[in-house]
C-alpha positions in Angstrom: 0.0 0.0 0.0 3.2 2.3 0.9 4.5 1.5 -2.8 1.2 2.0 -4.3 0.8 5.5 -2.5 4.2 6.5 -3.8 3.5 5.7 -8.0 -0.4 6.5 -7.2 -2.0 3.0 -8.3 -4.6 1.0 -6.9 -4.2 -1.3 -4.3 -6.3 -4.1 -4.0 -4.1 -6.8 -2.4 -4.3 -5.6 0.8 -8.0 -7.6 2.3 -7.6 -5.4 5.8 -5.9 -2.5 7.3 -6.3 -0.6 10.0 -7.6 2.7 10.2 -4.7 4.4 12.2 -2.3 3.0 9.3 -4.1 5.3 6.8 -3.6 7.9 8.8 0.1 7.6 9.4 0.4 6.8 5.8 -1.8 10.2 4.8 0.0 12.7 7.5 3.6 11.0 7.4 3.2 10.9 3.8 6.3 9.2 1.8 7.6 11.0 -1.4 6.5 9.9 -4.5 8.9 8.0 -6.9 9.8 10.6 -9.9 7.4 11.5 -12.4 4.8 9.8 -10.5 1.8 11.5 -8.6 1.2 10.4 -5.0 -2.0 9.8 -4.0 -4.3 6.8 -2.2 -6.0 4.5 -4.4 -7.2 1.3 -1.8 -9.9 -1.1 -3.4 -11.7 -4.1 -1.5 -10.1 -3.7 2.2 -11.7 -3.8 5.2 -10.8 -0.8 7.4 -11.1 -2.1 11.4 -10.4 1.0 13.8 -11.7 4.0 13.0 -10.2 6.4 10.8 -9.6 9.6 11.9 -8.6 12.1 9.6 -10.4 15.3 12.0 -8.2 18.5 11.5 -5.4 16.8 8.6 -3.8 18.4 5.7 -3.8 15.8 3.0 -1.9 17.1 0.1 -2.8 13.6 -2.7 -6.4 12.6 -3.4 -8.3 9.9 -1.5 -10.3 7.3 -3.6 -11.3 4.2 -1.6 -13.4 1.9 -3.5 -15.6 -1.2 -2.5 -13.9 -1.0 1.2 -15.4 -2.0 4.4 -15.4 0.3 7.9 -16.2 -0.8 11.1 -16.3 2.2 12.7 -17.6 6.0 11.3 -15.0 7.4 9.0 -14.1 11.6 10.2 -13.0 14.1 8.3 -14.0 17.3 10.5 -12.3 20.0 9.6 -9.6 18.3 7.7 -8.1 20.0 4.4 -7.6 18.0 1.4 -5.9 20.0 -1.1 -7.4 17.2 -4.3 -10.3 15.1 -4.3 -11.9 12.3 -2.3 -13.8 9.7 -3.7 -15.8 7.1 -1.8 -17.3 4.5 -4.1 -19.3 1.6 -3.1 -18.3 1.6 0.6 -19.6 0.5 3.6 -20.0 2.4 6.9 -21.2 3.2 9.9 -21.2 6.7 9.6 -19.2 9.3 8.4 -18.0 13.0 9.0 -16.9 16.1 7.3 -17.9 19.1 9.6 -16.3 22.0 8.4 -13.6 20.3 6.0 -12.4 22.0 2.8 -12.3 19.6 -0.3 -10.0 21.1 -3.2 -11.1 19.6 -5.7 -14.2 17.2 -6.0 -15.8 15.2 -3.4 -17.9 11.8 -4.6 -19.1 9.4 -1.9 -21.1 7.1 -4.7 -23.3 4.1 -4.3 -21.8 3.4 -0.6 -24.3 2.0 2.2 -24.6 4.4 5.5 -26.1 3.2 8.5 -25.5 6.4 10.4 -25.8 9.8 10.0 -23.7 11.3 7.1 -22.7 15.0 8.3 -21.3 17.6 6.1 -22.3 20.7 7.9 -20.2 23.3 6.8 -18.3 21.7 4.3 -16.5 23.2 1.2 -16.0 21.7 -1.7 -14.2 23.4 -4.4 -15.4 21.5 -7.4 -18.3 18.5 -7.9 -20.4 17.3 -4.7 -21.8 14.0 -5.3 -23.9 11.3 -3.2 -25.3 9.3 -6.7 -26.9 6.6 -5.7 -25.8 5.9 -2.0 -27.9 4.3 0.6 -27.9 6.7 4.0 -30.0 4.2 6.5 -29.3 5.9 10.8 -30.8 5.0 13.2 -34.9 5.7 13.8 -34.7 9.6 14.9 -31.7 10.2 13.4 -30.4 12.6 10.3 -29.7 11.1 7.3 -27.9 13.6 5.6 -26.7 17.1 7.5 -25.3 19.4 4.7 -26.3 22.6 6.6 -24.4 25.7 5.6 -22.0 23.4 2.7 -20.7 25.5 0.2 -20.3 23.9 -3.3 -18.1 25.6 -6.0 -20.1 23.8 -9.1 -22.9 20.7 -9.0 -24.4 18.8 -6.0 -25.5 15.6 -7.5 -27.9 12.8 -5.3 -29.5 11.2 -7.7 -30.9 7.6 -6.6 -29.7 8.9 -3.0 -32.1 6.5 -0.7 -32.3 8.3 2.8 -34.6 7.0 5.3 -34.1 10.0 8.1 -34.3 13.8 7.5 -31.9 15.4 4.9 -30.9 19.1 5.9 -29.8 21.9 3.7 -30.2 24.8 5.7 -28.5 27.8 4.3 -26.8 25.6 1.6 -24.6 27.7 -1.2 -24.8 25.5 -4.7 -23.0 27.4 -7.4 -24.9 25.4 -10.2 -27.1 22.6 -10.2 -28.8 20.7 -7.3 -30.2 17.5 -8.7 -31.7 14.7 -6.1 -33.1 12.9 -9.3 -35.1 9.4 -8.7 -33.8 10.1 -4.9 -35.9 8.7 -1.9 -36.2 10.7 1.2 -38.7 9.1 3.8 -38.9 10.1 7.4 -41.6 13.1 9.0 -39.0 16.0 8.4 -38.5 14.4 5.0 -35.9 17.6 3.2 -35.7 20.7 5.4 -33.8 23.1 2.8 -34.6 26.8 4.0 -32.7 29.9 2.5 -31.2 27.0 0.0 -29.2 29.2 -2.7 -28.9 27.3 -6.1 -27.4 29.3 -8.5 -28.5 26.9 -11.3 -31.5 24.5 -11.3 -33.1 22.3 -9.0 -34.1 18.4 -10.0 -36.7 16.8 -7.3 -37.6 14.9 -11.0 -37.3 11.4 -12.5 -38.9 9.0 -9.6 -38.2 11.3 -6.8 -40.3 10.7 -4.3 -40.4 12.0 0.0 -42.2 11.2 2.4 -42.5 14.0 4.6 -41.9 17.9 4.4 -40.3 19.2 1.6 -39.0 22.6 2.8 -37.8 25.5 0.2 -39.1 28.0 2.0 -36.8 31.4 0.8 -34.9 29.4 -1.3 -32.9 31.3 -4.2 -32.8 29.0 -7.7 -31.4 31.0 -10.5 -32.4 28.8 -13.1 -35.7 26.2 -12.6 -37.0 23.7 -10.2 -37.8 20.6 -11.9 -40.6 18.0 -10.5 -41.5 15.7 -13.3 -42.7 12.2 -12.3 -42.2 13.1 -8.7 -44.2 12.2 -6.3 -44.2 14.2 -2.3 -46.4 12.2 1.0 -47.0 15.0 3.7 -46.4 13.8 6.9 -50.4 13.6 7.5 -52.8 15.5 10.0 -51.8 18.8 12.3 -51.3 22.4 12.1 -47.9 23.0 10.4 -48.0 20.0 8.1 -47.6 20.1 4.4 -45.9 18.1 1.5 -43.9 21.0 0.0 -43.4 24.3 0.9 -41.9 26.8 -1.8 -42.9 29.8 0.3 -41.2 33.2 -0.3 -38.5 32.0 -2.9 -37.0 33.3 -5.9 -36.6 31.2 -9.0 -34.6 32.5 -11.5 -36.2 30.0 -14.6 -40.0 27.9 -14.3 -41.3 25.7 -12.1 -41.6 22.5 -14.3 -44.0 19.7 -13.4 -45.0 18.9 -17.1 -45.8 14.9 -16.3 -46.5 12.9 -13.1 -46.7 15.2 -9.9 -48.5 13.8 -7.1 -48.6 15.2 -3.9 -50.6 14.1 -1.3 -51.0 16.9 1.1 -50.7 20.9 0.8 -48.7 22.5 -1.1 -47.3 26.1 -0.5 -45.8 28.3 -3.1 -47.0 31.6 -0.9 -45.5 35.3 -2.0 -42.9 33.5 -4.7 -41.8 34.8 -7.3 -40.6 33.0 -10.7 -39.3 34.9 -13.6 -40.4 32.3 -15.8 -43.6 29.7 -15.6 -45.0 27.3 -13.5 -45.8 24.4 -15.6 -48.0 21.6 -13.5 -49.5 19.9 -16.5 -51.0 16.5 -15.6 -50.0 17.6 -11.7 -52.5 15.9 -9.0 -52.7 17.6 -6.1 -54.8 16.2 -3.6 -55.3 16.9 0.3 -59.1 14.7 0.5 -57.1 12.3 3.2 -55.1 13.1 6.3 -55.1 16.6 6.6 -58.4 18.1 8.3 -56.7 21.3 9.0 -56.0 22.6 5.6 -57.3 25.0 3.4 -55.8 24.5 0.2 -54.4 21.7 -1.9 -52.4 24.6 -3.7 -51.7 27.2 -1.7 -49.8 30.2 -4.9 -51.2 33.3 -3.3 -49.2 36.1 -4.0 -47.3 34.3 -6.1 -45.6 36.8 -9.0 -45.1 34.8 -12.6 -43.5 36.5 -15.1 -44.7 33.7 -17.8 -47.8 31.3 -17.8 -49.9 29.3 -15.0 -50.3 26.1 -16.8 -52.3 23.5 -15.5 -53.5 21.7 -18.4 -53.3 18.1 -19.7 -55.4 16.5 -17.2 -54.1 18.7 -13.5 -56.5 17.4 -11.3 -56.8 19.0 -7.6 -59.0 17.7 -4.6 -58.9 20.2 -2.3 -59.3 24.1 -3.4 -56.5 25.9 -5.5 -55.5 29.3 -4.2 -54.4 32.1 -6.6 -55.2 35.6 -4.1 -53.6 38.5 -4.8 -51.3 36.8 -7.6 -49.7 38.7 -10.4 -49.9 36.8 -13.4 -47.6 38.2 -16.4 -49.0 35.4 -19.3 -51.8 33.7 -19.3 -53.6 31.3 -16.4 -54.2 27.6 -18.2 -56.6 25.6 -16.6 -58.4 23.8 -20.2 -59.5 20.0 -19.0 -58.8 20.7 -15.5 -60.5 18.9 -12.7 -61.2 21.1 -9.5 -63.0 19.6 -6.2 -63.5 21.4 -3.8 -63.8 19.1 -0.3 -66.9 20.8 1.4 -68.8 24.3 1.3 -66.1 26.6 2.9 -64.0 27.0 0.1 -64.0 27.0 -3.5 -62.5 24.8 -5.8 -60.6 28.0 -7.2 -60.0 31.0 -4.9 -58.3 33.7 -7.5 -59.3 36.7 -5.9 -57.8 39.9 -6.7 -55.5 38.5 -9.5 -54.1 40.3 -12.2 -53.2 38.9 -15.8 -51.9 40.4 -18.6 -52.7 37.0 -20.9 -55.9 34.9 -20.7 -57.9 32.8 -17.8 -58.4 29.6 -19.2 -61.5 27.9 -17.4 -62.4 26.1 -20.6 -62.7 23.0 -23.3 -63.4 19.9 -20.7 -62.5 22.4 -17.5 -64.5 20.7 -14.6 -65.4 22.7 -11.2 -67.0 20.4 -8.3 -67.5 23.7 -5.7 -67.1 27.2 -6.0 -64.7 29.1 -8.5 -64.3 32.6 -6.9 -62.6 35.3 -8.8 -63.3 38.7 -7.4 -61.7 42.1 -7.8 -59.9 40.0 -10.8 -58.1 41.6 -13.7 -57.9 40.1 -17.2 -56.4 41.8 -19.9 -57.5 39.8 -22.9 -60.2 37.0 -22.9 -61.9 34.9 -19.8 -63.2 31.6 -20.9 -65.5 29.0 -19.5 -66.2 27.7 -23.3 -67.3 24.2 -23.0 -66.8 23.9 -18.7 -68.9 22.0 -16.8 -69.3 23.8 -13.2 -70.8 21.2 -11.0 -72.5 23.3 -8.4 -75.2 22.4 -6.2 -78.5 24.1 -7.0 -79.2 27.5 -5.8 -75.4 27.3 -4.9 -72.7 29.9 -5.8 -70.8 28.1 -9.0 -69.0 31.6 -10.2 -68.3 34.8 -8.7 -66.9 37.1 -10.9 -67.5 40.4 -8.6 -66.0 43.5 -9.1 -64.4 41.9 -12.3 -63.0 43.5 -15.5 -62.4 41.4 -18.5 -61.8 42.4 -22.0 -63.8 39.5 -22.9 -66.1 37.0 -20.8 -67.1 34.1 -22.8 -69.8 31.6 -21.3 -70.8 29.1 -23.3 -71.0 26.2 -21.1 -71.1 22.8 -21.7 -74.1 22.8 -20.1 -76.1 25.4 -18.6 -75.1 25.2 -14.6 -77.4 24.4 -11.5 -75.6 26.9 -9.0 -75.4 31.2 -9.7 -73.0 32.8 -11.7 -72.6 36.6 -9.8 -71.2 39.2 -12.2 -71.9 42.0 -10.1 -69.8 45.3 -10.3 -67.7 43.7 -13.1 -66.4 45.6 -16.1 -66.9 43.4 -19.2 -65.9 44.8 -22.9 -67.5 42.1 -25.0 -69.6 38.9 -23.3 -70.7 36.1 -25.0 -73.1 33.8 -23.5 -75.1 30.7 -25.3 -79.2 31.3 -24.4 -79.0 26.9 -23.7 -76.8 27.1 -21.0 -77.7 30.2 -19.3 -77.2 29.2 -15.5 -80.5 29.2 -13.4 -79.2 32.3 -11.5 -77.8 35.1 -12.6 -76.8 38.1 -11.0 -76.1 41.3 -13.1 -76.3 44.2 -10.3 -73.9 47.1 -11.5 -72.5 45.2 -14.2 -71.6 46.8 -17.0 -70.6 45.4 -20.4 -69.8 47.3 -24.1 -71.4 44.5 -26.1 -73.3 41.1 -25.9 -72.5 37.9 -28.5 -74.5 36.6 -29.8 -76.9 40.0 -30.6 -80.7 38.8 -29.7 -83.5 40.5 -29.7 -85.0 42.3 -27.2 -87.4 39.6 -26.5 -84.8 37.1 -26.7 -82.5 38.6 -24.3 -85.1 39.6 -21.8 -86.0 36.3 -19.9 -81.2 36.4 -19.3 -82.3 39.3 -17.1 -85.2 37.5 -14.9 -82.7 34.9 -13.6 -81.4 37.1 -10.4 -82.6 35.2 -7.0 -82.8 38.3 -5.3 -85.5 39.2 -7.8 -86.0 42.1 -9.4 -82.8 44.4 -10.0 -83.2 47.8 -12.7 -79.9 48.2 -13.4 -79.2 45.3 -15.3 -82.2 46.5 -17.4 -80.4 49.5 -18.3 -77.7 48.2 -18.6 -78.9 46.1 -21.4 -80.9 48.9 -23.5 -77.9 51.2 -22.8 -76.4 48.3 -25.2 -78.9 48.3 -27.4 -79.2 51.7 -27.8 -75.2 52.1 -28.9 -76.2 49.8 -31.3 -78.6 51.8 -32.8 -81.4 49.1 -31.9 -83.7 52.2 -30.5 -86.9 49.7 -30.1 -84.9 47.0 -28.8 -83.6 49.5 -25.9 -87.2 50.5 -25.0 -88.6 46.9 -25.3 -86.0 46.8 -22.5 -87.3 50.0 -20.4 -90.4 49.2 -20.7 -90.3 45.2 -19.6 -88.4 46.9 -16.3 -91.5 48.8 -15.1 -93.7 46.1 -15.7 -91.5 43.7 -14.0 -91.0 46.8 -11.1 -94.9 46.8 -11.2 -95.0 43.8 -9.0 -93.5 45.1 -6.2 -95.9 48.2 -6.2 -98.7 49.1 -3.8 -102.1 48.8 -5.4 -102.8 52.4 -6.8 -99.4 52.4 -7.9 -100.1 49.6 -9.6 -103.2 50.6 -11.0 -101.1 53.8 -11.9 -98.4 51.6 -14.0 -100.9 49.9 -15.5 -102.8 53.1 -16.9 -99.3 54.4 -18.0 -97.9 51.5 -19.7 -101.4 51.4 -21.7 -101.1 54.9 -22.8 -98.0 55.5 -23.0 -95.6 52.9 -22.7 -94.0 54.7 -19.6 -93.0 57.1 -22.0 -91.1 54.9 -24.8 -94.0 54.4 -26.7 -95.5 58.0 -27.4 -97.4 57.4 -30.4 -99.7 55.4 -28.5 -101.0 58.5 -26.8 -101.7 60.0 -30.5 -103.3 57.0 -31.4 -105.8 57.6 -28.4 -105.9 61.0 -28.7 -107.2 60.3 -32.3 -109.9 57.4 -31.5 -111.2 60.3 -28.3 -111.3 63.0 -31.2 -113.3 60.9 -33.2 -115.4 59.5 -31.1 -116.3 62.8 -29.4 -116.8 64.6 -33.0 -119.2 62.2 -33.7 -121.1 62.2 -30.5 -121.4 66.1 -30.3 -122.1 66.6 -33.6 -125.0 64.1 -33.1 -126.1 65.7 -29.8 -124.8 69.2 -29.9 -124.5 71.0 -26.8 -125.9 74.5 -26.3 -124.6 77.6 -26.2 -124.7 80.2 -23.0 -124.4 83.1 -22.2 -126.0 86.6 -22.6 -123.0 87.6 -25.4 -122.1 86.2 -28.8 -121.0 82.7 -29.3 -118.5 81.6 -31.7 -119.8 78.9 -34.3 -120.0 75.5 -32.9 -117.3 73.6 -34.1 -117.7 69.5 -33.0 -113.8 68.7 -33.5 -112.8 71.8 -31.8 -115.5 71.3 -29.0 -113.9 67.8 -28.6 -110.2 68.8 -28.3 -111.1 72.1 -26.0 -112.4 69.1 -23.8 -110.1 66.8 -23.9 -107.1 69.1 -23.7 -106.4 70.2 -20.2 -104.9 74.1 -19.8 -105.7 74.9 -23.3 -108.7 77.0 -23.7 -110.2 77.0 -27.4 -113.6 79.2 -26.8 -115.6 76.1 -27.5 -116.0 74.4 -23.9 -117.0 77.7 -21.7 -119.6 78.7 -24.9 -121.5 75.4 -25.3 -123.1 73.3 -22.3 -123.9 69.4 -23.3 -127.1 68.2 -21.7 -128.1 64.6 -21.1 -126.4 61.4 -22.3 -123.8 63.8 -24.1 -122.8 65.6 -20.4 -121.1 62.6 -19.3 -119.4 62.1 -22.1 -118.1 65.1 -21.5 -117.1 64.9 -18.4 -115.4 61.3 -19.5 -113.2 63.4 -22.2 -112.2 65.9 -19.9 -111.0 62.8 -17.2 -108.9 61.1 -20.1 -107.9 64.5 -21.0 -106.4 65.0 -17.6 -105.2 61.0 -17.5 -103.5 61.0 -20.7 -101.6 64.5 -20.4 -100.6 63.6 -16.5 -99.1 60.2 -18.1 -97.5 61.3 -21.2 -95.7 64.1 -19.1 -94.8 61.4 -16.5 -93.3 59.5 -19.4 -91.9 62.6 -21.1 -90.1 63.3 -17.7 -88.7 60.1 -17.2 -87.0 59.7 -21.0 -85.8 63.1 -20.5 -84.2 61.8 -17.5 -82.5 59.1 -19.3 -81.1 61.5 -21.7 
């Protein structure tokens, strides 16, 4: 082993050594023969003793292959100015608190059945734990890299730790990849104020059973979680399957096939300058976890890209979007939502802002609530071809206080529970008359144009649909549309369905009233009914008077009875034509004369009623 120190080739005829004899042989190191590279190169031995190597300065590199310790191997605070490389080794435990690693440092496929603690270390080049076996004691760490520093990639792909692996504070200049790694244990990764300065892999079979804590981690590039799969540690306050809370990621967040994760999931006030893809994602809290609100907890969360949960993402237990600023577009076409009881939605997107699209559309499926108030969509919101499962009389979509340039509903089918659009700012909405929902609320919203472009009597029964019964705004809302249009008896079709629906909720003279007024008049939208009447009195009364004419009185001269003009001085109130004060009817043709001069007074009291209420309008 001395010899095969000094020329730096393996040695793999030595079947045991002791620990201690390493030592000597690393700090009493022998020169190495001429042109030859000294370093330690043992394969197959069985190490008895422990090695020790705590506070050394070993100048060669260190690779130990297929070799067997009885005792834990340290390293704490030693310096080794190349590489070490443990491959397919089996220990107890092993140690490198606060050591400084030159070059690279690869403990590889090796079996640990202690704790493998790297708090603090530096390594200069590659970190790697591929595919090694960490197995402590119940209640013991796995793996404790807190505070390591790594000048380029941390690989643990296939790592299989069954005990918590901690990363607190960690400093990876590039990539971080734990790729078809198993972590199981309650604490399952605790990685807070983790700094990646490339991407992070929990992809490729991961799988953890327990927490999964990012919170304030720093990823310049993305965080990968294809075929992944995260178990929370079950019921309690506190508990969750992933926490991504308050971190900054440099690329996406890319889940684009196989996430599960059973428990909740928090991306809270996170921001990622790229997208978070969960396409095909299943998030699902239904089991285990009483205390939670959300399966998806992303309020907050600041995208500069796309929300894309397409492709089948399925979530039980309600999705939460608050306050989230949204630079592309939200994807949710052939989504399944289910919201787990009556509390909370299946969506909860309040008060977010998007500068691209809101996708609730072709195959999008809502079991619960979808609640998006004070929202802000800068191009289209769609529910094309969603089914939104509501139960009846129900809330299915709140869209309050809402501004969209475009609202499109046409629904798969039209929905049991209420879609509220009150206070929302629409530019164009496009509905389907077959699946208009049962209830509809419309209160203060207010909308530039309507697709498709019905009639008036086609459109009117969209506006009886409120539960709270009858609203008026909403009615002119709707001939305020109309009338931009151009469709002028369309818009007072509208007006005048709004007093006669308003005429139920009347006292019965003012009923009686409406009723005389929308006969006349229309309420004042229909004036040339009045003429019309004004006419049929005319000639009735011409014909009457001039078969009964009245007499005159009076001592002076009378002008010539006229039967028309006798007529109108009657039925005119305020307008005195000489005719009524010189002529007295008698008999059957006083009360009609009295009869003129009360539909006189009826029909000029409602036509300026309705004159006064257009004007109004105007």
């Amino acid at each position: 082993m001395w010899e095969a120190y000094r020329v730096g080739e393996w040695c793999e005829n030595v079947a045991e050594v002791r620990g201690g004899t390493l030592r000597h042989l690393l700090i009493a190191a022998p020169s190495p023969h001429p042109g030859c590279q000294a370093r330690l190169r043992l394969r197959g031995a069985h190490v008895t003793g422990e090695l020790d190597l705590a506070e050394v300065t070993v100048a060669g590199s260190v690779r130990l292959d297929r070799c067997r310790f009885d005792d834990a191997v340290r390293l704490d605070n030693a310096h080794l100015e190349a590489a070490l490389a443990l491959n397919a080794c089996t220990m107890p435990g092993l140690s490198l608190v606060g050591a400084r690693i030159t070059l690279e440092c690869e403990i590889t496929a090796c079996t640990v059945t202690g704790t493998v603690d790297l708090r603090s270390l530096t390594v200069g080049n590659r970190l790697s734990l591929n595919d090694t076996a960490v197995h402590p004691s119940h209640g013991e760490a796995a793996l404790d890299a807190q505070s390591i520093e790594v000048g380029e990639d941390f690989w643990a792909s296939g790592l299989d730790c069954a005990g918590t692996v901690f990363l607190n504070n960690a400093r990876i200049q590039d990539v971080l990849a734990f790729r078809g790694s198993r972590i199981t244990g309650d604490s399952g990764l605790q990685a807070p104020e983790l700094t990646v300065g490339g991407g992070l892999f929990l992809d490729s079979g991961f799988s953890g059973t327990g927490q999964i804590n990012l919170y304030g981690a720093s990823i310049g590039g993305s965080v990968r979680l294809d075929d992944c799969r995260l178990d929370g540690p079950g019921a309690g306050p506190g508990a969750y399957a992933l926490n991504l809370s308050c971190a900054e990621i440099g690329g996406d967040i890319w889940a684009g096939r196989g996430l599960v994760v059973q428990g909740p999931a928090i991306v809270r006030d996170t921001s990622v300058r790229g997208s978070v893809v969960l396409r095909g994602a299943r998030f699902d809290i239904s089991s285990g976890v009483p205390t939670a609100e959300a399966a998806l907890d992303a309020s907050r969360l600041r995208v500069g890209g796309d929300i894309d949960c397409r492709d089948g993402f399925t979530a039980h237990g309600m999705i939460d979007l608050r306050d989230s600023r949204i630079g592309g577009s939200v994807l949710f076409e052939g989504a399944e939502l289910t919201a787990l009881d009556n509390r909370h939605p299946a969506l909860r997107g309040n008060g977010v802002e998007t500068g691209g699209v809101f996708n609730l559309c072709d195959g999008f499926t809502a079991h619960g609530r979808i609640s998006l108030i004070s929202v802000t969509v800068r191009s289209r919101a769609c529910f094309d071809d969603a089914v939104l499962a509501a139960p009846a009389d129900e809330w299915a979509v709140s869209f309050i206080g809402s501004s969209a340039t475009i609202l499109s509903l046409h629904l798969r089918e039209a929905p049991a529970g209420v879609i509220d659009l009150r206070q929302s700012r629409i530019g164009l909405l496009e509905d389907a008359p077959a699946a208009w929902p049962t209830g509809l609320v419309l209160d203060g919203a207010v909308y530039d144009n309507l697709h498709p472009a019905l009639p008036a009597r086609a459109r009117l029964p969209w506006l009886s649909r409120d539960p709270a019964g009858l609203v008026p705004q909403p009615y002119e809302q709707l001939a305020a549309t109309y009338q931009r249009q151009g469709q002028d008896a369309d818009a007072r079709a509208v007006l005048v369905a709004k007093h006669r629906s308003m005429r139920r909720t009347l006292s019965p003279p003012a009923r009686l009233w409406s009723l005389l007024q929308d006969a006349t008049v229309g309420y004042g939208y229909r004036p040339l009914r009045a003429v019309w009447l004004l006419l049929c009195l005319l000639t009735t009364g011409t014909a009457l008077f001039s078969a009964w004419p009245p007499m005159a009185v009076g001592d002076g001269k009378v002008p010539p009875f006229q039967p028309a003009i006798y007529t109108l001085d009657l039925l005119l109130p305020l307008v005195d034509l000489g005719q009524e004060r010189s002529y007295a009817p008698t008999d059957f043709a006083q009360w009609a004369a009295v009869v003129l001069v009360g539909m006189g007074w009826l029909l000029a009291t409602t036509v300026a009623a309705g004159a006064s209420r257009v004007l109004r309008r105007a």
